[in-house]
C-alpha positions as CSV (number, residue, x, y, z in Angstrom):
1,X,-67.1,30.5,9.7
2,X,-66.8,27.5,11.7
3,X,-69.6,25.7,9.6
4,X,-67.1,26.4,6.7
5,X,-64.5,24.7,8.3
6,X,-65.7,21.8,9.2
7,X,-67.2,21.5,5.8
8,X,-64.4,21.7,4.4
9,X,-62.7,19.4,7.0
10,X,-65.7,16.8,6.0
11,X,-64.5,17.5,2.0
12,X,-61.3,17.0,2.7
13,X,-61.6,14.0,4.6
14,X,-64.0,12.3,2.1
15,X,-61.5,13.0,-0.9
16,X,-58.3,11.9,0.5
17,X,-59.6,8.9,2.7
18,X,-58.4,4.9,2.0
19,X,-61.7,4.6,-0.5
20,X,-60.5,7.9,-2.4
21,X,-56.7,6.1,-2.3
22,X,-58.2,2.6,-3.3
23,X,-59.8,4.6,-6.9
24,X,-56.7,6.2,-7.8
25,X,-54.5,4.4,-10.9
26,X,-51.8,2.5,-9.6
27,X,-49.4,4.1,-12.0
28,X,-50.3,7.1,-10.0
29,X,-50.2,5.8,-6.8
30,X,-46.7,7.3,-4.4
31,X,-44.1,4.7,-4.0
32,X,-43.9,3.3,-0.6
33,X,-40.4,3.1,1.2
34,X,-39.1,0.0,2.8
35,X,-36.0,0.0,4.4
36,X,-33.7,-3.1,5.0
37,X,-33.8,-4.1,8.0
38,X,-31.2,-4.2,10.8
39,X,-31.0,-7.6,11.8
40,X,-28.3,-9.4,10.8
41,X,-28.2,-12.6,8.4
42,X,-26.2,-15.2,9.0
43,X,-23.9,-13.5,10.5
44,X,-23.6,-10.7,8.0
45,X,-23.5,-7.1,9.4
46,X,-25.9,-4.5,8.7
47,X,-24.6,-1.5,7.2
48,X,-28.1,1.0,9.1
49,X,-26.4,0.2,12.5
50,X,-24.6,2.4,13.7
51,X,-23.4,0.4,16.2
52,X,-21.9,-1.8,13.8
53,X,-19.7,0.7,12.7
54,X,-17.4,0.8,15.4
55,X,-17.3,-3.1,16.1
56,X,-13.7,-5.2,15.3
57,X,-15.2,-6.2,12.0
58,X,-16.8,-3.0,10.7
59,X,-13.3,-1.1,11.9
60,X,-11.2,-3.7,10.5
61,X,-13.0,-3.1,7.1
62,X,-12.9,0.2,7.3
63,X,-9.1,0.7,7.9
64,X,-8.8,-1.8,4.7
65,X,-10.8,0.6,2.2
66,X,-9.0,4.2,3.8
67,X,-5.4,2.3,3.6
68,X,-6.1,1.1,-0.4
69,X,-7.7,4.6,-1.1
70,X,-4.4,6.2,0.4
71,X,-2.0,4.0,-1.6
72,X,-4.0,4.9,-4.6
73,X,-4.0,8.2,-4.5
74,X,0.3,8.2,-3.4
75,X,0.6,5.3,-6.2
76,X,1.5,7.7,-9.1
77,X,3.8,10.4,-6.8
78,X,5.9,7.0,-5.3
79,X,6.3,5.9,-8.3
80,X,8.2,8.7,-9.9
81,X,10.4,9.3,-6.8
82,X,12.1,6.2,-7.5
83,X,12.7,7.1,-11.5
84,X,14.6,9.5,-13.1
85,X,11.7,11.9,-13.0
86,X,13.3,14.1,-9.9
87,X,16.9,14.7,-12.1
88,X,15.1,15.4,-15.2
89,X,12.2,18.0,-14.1
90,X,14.5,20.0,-11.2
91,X,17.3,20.4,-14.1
92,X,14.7,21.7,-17.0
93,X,13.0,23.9,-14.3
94,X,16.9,25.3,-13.4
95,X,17.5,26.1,-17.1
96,X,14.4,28.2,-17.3
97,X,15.1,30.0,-14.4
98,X,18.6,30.8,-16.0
99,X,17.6,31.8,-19.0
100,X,15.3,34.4,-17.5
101,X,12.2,33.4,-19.6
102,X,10.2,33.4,-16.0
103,X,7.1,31.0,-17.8
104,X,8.3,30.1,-20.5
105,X,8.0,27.0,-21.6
106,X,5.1,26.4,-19.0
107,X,4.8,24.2,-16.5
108,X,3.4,21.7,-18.1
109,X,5.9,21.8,-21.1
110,X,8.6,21.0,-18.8
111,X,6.5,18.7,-16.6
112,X,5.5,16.5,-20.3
113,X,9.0,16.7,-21.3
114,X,9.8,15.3,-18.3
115,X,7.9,12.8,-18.1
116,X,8.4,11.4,-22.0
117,X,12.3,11.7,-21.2
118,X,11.6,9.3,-17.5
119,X,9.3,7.1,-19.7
120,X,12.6,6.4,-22.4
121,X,14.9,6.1,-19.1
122,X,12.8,3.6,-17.1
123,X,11.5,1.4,-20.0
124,X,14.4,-1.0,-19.7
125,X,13.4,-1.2,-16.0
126,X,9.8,-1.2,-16.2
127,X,10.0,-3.9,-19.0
128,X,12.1,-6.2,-16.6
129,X,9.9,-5.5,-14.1
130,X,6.6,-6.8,-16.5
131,X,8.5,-10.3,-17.6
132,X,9.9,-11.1,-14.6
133,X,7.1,-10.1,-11.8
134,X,3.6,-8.9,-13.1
135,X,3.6,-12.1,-16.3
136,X,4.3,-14.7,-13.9
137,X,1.9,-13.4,-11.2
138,X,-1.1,-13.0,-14.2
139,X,-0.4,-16.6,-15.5
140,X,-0.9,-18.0,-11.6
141,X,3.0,-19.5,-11.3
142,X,3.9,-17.4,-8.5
143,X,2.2,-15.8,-5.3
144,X,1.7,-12.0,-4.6
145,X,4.1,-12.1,-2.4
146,X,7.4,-13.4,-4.6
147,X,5.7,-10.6,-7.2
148,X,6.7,-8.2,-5.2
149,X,10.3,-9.3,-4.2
150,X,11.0,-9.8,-7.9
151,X,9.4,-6.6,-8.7
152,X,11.3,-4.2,-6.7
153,X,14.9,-5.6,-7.4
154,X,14.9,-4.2,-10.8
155,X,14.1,-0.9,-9.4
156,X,16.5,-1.1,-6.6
157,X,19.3,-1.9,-9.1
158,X,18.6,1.4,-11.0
159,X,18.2,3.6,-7.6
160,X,21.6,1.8,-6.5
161,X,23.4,2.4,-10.2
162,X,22.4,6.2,-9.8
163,X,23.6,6.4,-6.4
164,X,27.3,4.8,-7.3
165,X,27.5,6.7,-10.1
166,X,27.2,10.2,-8.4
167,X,29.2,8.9,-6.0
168,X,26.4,9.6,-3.3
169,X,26.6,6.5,-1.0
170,X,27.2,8.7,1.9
171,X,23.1,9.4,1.8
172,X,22.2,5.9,2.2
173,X,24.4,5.6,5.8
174,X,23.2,9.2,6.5
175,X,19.4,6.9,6.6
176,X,21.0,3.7,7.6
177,X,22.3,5.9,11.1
178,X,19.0,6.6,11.8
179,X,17.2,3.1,10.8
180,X,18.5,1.0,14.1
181,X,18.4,-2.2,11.8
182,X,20.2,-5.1,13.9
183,X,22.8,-6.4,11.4
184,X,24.1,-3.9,8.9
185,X,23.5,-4.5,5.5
186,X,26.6,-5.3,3.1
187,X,25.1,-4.7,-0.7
188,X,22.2,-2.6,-1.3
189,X,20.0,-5.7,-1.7
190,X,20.7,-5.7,2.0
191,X,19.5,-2.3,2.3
192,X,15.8,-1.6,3.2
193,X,13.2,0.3,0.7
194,X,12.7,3.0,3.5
195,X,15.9,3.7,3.4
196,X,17.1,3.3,-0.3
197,X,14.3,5.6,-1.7
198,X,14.9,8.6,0.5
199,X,18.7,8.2,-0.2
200,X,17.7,7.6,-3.9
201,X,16.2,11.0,-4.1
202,X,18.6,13.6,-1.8
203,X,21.1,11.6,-4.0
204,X,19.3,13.2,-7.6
205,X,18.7,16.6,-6.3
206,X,22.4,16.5,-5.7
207,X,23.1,15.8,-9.0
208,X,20.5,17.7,-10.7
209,X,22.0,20.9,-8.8
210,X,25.4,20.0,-9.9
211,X,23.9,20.0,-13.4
212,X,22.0,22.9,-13.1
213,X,24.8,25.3,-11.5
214,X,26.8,23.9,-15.3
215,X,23.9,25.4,-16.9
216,X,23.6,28.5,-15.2
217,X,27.4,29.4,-15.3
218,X,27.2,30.6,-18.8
219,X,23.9,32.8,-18.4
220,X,25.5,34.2,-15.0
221,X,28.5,35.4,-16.8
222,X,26.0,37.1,-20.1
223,X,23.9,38.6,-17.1
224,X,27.6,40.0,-15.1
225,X,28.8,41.1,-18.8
226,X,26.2,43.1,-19.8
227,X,25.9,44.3,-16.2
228,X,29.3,46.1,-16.2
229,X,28.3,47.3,-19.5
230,X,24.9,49.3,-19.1
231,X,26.8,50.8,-15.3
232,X,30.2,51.8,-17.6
233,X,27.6,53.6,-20.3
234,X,25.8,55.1,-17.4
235,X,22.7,53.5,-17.8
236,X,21.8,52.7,-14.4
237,X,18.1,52.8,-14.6
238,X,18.3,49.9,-17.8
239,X,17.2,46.6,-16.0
240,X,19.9,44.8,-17.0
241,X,18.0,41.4,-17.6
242,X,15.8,43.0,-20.2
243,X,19.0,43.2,-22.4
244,X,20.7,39.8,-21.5
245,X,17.7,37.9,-22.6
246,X,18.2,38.2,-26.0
247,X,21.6,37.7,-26.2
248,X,21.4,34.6,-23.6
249,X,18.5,33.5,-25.9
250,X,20.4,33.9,-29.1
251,X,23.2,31.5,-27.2
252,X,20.8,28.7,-26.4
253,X,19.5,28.5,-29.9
254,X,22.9,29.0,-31.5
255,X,24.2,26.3,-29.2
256,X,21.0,24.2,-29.9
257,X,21.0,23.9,-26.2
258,X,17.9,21.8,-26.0
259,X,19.7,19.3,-27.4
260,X,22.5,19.0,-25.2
261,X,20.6,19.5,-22.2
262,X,18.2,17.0,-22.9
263,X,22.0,14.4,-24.3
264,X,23.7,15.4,-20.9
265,X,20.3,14.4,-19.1
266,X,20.2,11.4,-20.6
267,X,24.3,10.4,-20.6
268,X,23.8,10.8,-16.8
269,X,22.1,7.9,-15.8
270,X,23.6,4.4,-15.8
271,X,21.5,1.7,-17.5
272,X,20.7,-1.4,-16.3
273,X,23.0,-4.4,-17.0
C-alpha cells in the first residue's frame, strides 16, 4: 500500500510539475490574478485600503455620494409636495370612499388621474421655471447658484397663491413661531422654503377636506335615507350600504359627477399671474 502511494505521489508530481505546465496551450492555461496595488499615486487614494476609508478625504467623499443618492431618491416625492398633487389625490381618494365603491377605481386610477390633472396645473409653473432658470443655466449665462434663486420663486408664488386663496396664512406663522428667524419676514419671498412648504401642504389638506366633506354630504344623506328606510320596513339584517350603492352610483353618473369633481378641482387653484 505504501508503494502505491508514493507511486502515485511520483505520478502526480511528474504530471502537474512547471515542465507539465510549460506544455500545456496557452489558451488553456488559468488566468493569473494581479491585484492593484495599495500604494498611492501621486497623491491619489487607493480604494483596497481600508484605512483609507475612514480618512477626511475618503469620508468627505463618501458623505457626497450618500447625500446625492438621498436627494435622488426624495427628488420625485419633494417635488409633488409643493404642486397641486396633495389637493387633487386626497379629494379623488375622499369621493371613492363616499361612494362606497371600497377599490374602485384602483389605486393607480386615481393616483394617474392625479397626476395628469397636477401635470395641466403646474405647466404654467414648470414652464416659467424652464425659460427663466434651467435655459439660462444650460446656455452658461448664469451660475448654479442664481439657477436656483430664479427657479424656486415661480414655485413659491404658486404655494403662496394657494395659501391666500384658502385663506390659510395662519399655517405659515404656526412654522414661522417655531423657525427663531432674527428679523420676521414681511412678503412670502421673505419667508423661508422650510417653512413655506410645510405650510404649503397642512394648508391643501385643509382644503381638500373642505372639498371632500362637500362631496360626501350628498352620499351621507342617500346612505341616512335609505337607512331609516330598510329599519321602518323591518329589515334590520339588510346592510344598508349594499342598497345605497346603486342609487348613490346612479347619482354620480346622472350628475356626470366626474366632471364636476374633476371642474371644481381645477377652479380651486389660483394661476399664476
Amino acid at each position: 500500500m505504501v508503494c502505491v502511494c508514493t507511486f502515485l505521489l511520483a505520478a502526480v508530481t511528474a504530471l502537474c510539475g512547471p515542465r507539465a505546465l510549460a506544455d500545456i496551450p496557452a489558451s488553456n492555461r488559468p488566468l493569473s490574478l494581479e491585484f492593484p496595488s495599495t500604494s498611492t499615486n501621486s497623491g491619489s487614494l487607493s480604494l483596497l485600503d481600508p484605512q483609507n476609508w475612514t480618512s477626511p478625504e475618503g469620508l468627505s467623499s463618501a458623505l457626497k455620494i450618500m447625500l446625492l443618492l438621498t436627494v435622488l431618491s426624495l427628488a420625485p416625492a419633494i417635488i409633488l409636495m409643493t404642486t397641486s398633487f396633495i389637493r387633487v389625490i386626497v379629494v379623488l381618494s375622499l369621493l371613492r370612499q363616499a361612494l362606497g365603491t371600497q377599490n374602485l377605481p384602483p389605486s393607480q386610477v386615481i393616483t394617474g388621474l392625479s397626476l395628469f390633472i397636477t401635470l395641466f396645473v403646474m405647466a404654467p409653473v414648470w414652464q416659467e421655471v424652464y425659460q427663466q432658470a434651467i435655459v439660462p443655466y444650460q446656455q452658461r449665462q448664469i451660475s448654479l447658484e442664481e439657477a436656483w434663486e430664479r427657479g424656486q420663486k415661480p414655485i413659491r408664488r404658486f404655494m403662496s397663491l394657494q395659501i391666500e386663496r384658502c385663506d390659510n396664512a395662519e399655517d405659515v406663522w404656526l412654522f414661522l413661531r417655531y423657525a427663531h428667524l432674527e428679523k420676521e419676514p414681511e412678503t412670502y419671498d421673505d419667508v423661508p422654503l422650510q417653512v413655506l412648504v410645510p405650510a404649503f401642504m397642512l394648508s391643501e389638506l385643509k382644503t381638500a377636506f373642505l372639498i371632500g366633506f362637500q362631496i360626501f354630504l350628498p352620499f351621507l344623506i342617500i346612505d341616512m335615507v335609505v337607512s331609516t328606510v330598510l329599519v321602518s320596513m323591518g329589515m334590520l339584517m339588510m346592510p344598508p350600504v349594499l342598497v345605497s350603492l346603486p342609487f348613490k352610483l346612479l347619482l354620480f353618473v346622472l350628475l356626470d359627477g366626474w366632471h364636476l369633481v374633476v371642474g371644481m378641482l381645477m377652479e380651486s387653484f389660483q394661476p399664476i399671474t
